[in-house]
C-alpha positions as CSV (number, residue, x, y, z in Angstrom):
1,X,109.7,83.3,47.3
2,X,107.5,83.4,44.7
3,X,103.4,85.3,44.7
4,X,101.3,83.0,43.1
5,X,98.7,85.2,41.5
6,X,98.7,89.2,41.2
7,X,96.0,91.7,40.5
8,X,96.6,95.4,38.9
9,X,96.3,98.2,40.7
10,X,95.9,101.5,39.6
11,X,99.1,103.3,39.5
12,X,101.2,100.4,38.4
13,X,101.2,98.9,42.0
14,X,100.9,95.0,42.2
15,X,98.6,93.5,44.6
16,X,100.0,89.7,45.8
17,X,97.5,87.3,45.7
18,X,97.2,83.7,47.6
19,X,100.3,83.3,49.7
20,X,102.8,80.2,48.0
21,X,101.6,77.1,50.4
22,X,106.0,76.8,51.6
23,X,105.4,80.5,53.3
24,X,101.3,79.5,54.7
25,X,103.3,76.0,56.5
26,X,106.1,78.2,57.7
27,X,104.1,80.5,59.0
28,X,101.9,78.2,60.6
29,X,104.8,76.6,62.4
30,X,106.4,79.9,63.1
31,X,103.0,80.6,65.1
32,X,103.3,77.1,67.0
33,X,106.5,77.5,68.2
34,X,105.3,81.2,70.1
35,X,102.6,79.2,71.1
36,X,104.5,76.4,73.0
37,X,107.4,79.1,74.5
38,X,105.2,82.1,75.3
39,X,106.3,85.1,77.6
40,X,105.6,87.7,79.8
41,X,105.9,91.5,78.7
42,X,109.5,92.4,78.9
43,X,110.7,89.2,79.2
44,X,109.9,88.4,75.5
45,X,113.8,87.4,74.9
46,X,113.0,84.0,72.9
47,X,110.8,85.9,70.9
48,X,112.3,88.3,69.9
49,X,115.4,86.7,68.7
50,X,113.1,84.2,66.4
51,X,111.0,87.6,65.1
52,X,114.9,89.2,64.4
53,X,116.3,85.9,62.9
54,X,113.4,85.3,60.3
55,X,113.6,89.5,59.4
56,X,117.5,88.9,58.6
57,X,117.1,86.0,57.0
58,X,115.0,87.6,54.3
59,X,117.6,90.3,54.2
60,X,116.3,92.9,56.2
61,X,117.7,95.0,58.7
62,X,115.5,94.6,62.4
63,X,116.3,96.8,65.2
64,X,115.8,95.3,68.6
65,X,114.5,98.0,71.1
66,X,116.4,99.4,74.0
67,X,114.8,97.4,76.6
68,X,116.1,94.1,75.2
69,X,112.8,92.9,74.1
70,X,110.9,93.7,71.0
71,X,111.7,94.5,67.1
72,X,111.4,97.2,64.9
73,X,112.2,96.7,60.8
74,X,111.9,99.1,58.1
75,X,111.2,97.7,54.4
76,X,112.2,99.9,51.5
77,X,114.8,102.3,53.1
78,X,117.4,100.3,53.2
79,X,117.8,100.2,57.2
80,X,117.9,103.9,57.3
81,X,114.8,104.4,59.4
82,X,113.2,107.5,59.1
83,X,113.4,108.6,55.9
84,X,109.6,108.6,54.7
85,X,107.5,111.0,56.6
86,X,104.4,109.2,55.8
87,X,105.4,105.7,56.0
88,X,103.0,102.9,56.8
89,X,103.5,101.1,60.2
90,X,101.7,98.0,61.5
91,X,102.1,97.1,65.0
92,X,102.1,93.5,66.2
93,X,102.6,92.5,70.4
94,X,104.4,89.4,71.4
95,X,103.7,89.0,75.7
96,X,101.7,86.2,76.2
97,X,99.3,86.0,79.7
98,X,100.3,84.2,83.2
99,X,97.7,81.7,82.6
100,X,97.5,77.6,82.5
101,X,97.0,76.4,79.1
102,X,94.1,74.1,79.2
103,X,94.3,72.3,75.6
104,X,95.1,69.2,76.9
105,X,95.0,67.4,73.4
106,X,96.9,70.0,71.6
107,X,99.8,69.3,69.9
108,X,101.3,72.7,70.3
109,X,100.3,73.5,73.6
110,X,102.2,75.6,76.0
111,X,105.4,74.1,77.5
112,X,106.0,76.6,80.3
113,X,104.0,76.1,83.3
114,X,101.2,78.9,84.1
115,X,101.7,80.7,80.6
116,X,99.4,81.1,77.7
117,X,99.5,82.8,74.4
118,X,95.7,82.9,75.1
119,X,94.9,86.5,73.5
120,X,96.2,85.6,69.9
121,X,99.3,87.7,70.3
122,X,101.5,84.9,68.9
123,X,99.0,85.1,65.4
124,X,99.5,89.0,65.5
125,X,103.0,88.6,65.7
126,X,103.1,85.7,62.7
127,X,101.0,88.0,60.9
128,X,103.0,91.1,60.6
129,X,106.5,88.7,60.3
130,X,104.4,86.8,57.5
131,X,103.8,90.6,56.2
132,X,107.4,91.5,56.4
133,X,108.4,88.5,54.4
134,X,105.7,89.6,51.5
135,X,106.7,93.2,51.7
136,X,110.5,92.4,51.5
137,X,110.4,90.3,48.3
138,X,108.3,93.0,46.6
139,X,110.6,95.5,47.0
140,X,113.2,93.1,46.0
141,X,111.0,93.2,42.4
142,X,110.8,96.9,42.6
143,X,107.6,96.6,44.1
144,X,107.1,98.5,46.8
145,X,106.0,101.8,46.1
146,X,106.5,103.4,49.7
147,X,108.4,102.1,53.1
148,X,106.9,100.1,55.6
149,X,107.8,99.5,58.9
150,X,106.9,96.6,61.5
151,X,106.6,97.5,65.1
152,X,106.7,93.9,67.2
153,X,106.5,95.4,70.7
154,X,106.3,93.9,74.2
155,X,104.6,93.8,77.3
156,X,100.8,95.0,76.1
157,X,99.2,93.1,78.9
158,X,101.2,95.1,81.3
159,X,99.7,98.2,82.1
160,X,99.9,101.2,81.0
161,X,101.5,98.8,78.1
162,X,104.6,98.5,76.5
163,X,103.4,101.0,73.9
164,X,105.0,103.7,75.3
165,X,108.1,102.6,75.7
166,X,108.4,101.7,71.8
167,X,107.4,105.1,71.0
168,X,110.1,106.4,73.7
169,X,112.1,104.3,71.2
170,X,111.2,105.6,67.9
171,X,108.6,103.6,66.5
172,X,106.7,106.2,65.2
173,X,109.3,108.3,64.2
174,X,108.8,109.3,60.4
175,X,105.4,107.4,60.4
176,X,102.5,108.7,58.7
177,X,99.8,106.0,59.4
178,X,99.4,103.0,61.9
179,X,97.2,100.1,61.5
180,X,96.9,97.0,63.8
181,X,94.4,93.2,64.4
182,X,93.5,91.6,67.5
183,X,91.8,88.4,67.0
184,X,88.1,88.2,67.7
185,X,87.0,84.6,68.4
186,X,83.5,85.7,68.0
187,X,84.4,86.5,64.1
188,X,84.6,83.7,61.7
189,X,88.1,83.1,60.0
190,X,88.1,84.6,56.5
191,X,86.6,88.1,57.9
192,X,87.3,91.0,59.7
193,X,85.3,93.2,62.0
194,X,85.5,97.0,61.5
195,X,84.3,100.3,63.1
196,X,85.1,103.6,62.6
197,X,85.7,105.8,66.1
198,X,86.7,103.8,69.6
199,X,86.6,100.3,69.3
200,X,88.2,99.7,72.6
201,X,87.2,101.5,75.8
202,X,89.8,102.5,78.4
203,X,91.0,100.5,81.1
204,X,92.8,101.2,84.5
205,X,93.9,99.0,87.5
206,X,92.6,99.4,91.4
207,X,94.3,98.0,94.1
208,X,92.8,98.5,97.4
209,X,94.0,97.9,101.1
210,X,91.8,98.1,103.8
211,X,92.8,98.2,107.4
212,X,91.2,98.2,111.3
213,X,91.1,96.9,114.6
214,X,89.9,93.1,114.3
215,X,88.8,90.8,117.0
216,X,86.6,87.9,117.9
217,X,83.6,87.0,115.9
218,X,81.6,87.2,118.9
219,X,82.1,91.2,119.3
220,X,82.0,92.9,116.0
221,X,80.5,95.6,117.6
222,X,84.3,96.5,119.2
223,X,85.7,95.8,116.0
224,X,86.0,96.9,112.3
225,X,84.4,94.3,110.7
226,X,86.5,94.6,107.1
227,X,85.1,91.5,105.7
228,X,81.9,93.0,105.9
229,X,83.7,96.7,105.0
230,X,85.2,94.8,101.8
231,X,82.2,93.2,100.9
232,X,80.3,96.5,100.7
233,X,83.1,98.0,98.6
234,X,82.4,95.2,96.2
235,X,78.6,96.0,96.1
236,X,78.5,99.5,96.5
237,X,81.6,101.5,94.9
238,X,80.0,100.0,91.4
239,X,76.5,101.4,92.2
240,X,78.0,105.0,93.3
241,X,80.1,105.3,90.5
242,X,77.4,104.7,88.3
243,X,75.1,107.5,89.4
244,X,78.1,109.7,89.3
245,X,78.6,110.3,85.8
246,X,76.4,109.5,82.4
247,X,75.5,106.2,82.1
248,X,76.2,107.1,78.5
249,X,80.2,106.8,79.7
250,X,80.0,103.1,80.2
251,X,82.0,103.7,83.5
252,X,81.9,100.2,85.2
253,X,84.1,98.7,88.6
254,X,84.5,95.5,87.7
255,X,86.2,92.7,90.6
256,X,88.9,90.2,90.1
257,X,90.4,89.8,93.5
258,X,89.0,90.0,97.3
259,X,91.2,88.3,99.8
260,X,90.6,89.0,104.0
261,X,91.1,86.7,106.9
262,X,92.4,83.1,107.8
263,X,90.0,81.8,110.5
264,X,85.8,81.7,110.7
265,X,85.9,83.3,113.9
266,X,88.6,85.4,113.6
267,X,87.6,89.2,111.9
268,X,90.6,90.1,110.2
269,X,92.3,93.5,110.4
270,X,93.2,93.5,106.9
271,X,91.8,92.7,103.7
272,X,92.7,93.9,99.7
273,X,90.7,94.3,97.0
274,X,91.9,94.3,93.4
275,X,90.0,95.0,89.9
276,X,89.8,97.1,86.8
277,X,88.4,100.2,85.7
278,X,86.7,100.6,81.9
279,X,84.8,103.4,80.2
280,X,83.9,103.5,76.9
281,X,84.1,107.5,77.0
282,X,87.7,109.3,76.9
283,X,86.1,112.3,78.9
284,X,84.7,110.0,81.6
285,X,88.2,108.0,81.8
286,X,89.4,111.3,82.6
287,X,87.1,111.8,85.7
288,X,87.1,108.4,86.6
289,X,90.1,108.4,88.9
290,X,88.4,111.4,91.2
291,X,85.1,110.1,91.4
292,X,85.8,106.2,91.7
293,X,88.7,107.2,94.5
294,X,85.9,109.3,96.3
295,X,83.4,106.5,96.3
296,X,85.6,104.1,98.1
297,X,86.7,106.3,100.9
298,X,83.1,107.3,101.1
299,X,82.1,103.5,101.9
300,X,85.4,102.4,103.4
301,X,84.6,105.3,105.9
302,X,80.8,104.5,106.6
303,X,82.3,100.7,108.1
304,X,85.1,102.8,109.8
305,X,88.0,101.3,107.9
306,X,91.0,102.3,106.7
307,X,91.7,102.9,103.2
308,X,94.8,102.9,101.2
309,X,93.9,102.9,97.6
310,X,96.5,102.7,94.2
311,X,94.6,103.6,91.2
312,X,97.2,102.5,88.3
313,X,96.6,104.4,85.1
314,X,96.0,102.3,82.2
315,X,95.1,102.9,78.8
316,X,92.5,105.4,76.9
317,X,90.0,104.2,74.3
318,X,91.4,102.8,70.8
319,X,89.8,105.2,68.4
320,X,89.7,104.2,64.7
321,X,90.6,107.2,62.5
322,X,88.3,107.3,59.5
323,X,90.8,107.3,56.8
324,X,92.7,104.4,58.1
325,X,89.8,102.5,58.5
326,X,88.8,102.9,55.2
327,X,92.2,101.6,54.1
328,X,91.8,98.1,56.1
329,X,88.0,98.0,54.9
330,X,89.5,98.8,51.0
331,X,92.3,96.6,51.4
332,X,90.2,93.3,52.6
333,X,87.4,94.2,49.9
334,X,90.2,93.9,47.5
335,X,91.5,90.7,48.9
336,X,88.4,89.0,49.7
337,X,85.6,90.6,48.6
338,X,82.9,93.0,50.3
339,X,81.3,89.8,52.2
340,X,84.8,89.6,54.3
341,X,83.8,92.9,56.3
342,X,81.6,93.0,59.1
343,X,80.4,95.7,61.2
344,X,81.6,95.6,65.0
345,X,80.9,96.8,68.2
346,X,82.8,98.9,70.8
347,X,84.2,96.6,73.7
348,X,84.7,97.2,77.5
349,X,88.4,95.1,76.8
350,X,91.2,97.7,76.5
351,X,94.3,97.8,74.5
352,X,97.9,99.7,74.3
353,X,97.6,100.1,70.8
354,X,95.6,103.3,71.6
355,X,98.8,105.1,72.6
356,X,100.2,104.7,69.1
357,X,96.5,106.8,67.7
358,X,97.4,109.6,70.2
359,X,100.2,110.5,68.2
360,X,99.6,109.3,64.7
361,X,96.2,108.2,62.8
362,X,95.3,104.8,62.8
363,X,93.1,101.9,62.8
364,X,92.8,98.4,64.2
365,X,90.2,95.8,62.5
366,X,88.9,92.4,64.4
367,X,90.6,89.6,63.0
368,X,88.4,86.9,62.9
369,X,89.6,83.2,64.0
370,X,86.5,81.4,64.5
371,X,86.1,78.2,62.3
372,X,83.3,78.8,60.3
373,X,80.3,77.0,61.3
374,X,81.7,76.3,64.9
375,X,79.4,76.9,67.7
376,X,81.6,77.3,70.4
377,X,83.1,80.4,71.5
378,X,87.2,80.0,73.0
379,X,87.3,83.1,74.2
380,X,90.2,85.6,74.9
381,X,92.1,84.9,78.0
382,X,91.3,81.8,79.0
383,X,93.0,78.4,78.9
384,X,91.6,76.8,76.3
385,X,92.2,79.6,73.8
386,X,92.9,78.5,70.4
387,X,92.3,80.0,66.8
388,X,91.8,78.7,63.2
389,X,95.4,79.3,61.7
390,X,93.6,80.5,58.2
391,X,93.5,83.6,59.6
392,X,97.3,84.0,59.8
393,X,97.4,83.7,55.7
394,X,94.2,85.9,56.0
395,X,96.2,88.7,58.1
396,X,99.3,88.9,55.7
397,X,97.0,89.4,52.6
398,X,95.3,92.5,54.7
399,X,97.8,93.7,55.9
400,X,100.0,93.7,52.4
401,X,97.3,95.1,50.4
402,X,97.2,97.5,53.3
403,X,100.4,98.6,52.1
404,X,100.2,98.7,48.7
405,X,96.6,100.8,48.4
406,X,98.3,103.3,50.8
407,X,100.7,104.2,48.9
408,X,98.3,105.3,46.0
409,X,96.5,107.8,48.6
């Protein structure tokens, strides 16, 4: 494999330029073939064969993780891992979401029933492969200054995310720096999105059973009416919480699931209540299980129902580490020029990756996918999901000029 162009560095180091247009097309089909086959977290077993495959391939030594599903590959110490305490990681995750794909006239659509790559993991994952490939034929050239390793890791949809487990692995043993994407389809291919401090906000599961003596329609005064005891749940757990705590904290219940009853004149005598948790705050996310617990039973009670409540744990904010998001910013200046960065917000959507930055410093950036010029939003995790594939080639050059300015820090 050949770079087409280069750009001096200080320090002797060699930036790659455009990506050869054989490794863009692989690349590109690489991404469609995760995109028809896509997988649950730790069930990721096509995957990861085709990310280990393609890594030996190109010479390199990948280590697939003790759970059976996901890869880790050091470049430039010659498979022994370990052996730079300030290496460079970049973390890529490979589930994809128990959702329909809905691109009916896509050529690459899903193949397996009810399963999506509809949050861009497939591009993450193509992008730090793509990077691996770039990485490993530069130190073939003696051009690598420092080792790099890629983490591909499962099951980041599944809370508390399959980040832990690939730590519980080793995947950040000996590193000195992590840095990650996650596609944006609100960010025009060609750019990236950056902010310094959380970018992400926490999020945690609620599942919520509710039980009491039902009866006839015609008597709710002998009963407990839990349709009506859910319903207030619904309405008023999000208005307690939010006088109970700064409003500063972004605390907010949010809804996805309220099932009760099978008959319009029959009250039910249970009903369950699922939904999610998010805070933009990390001291708030550490409240929120007390207080959001306290305001259920508090309204459950009132209607004289039964409440059993499982508040799952789920992830703390991602917070961007200054230095590391200077790198990206640096690195896609370099690439692309100071147009290529954007300012971004922090989002209510939570992420794994945050696990990784309570160990080691690190930074994710927004990886745009939106055609340019394209008025309609696909957004994350839904059916019709799709992405302009220029950012894969735009990922790899960030992320390998990532690599290369780090090492002269």
């Amino acid at each position: 494999m050949s770079l087409e162009s280069e750009v001096d560095l200080p320090g002797g180091a060699v930036l790659p330029g455009a990506l050869p247009e054989a490794l863009r097309a692989e690349l590109v089909a690489f991404r469609r073939d995760l995109h028809m086959h896509p997988e649950l977290g730790n069930q990721e077993f096509r995957t990861t064969a085709a990310i280990k495959e393609r890594l030996e391939r190109a010479g390199l030594r990948p280590r697939v993780l003790s759970s059976g599903t996901g890869v880790i590959c050091d470049i430039g110490t010659d498979g022994e891992a370990g052996t730079d305490s300030a290496m460079l990681a970049m973390r890529a995750d490979i589930d994809g979401l128990p959702i329909p794909d809905m691109k009916t006239e896509c050529p690459y659509r899903s193949t397996v029933p009810d399963r999506a790559h509809a949050c861009g993991h497939d591009v993450h994952t193509t992008v730090v492969l793509g990077t691996g490939l770039v990485l490993a034929e530069l130190h073939r050239q003696g051009l690598l200054p420092r080792p790099v390793r890629l983490i591909f890791q499962p099951a980041e949809e599944v809370l508390p995310g399959g980040a832990a487990d690939a730590i519980a692995d080793g995947a950040l043993d000996g590193i000195g720096r992590i840095i990650a994407v996650h596609c944006d389809p609100r960010v025009d291919a060609g750019r990236i999105g950056l902010r310094q401090g959380p970018i992400t906000s926490a999020c945690d599961r609620l599942e919520i059973a509710l039980d009491g003596p039902g009866g006839h329609t015609a008597r709710p005064h002998l009963t407990t009416d839990l349709v009506t005891a859910a319903a207030r749940v619904v309405t008023d757990v999000p208005a307690l919480v939010g006088r109970r705590i700064d409003s500063r904290s972004g605390l907010a219940v949010t809804w996805g699931r309220v099932e009760s009853g099978h008959a319009p004149n029959v009250i039910p005598q249970h009903a369950e209540l699922s939904g999610t948790v998010r805070c933009l705050d990390l001291e708030a996310w550490r409240q929120a299980p007390d207080i959001v617990v306290a305001a259920i039973d508090e309204v459950a009670n009132l209607h004289r129902a039964k409440s059993e409540i499982n508040y799952v744990r789920g992830v703390p904010p991602v917070v961007n580490e200054a230095g590391a998001t200077e790198l990206l910013r640096d690195a896609m200046i370099a690439r692309r020029g100071v147009e290529s960065v954007e300012d971004t917000q922090q989002s209510l959507g939570g992420e794994d990756f945050s696990w990784y930055l309570e160990r080691v410093p690190g930074a994710m950036a927004r990886l745009g996918v939106r055609p340019p010029g394209e008025r309609t939003v696909r957004d994350l995790h839904q059916g019709d999901f799709d992405v302009d594939e220029h950012a894969i080639t735009v990922g790899v050059e960030l992320f390998t000029a990532a690599a290369l300015l780090d090492a002269l820090r």
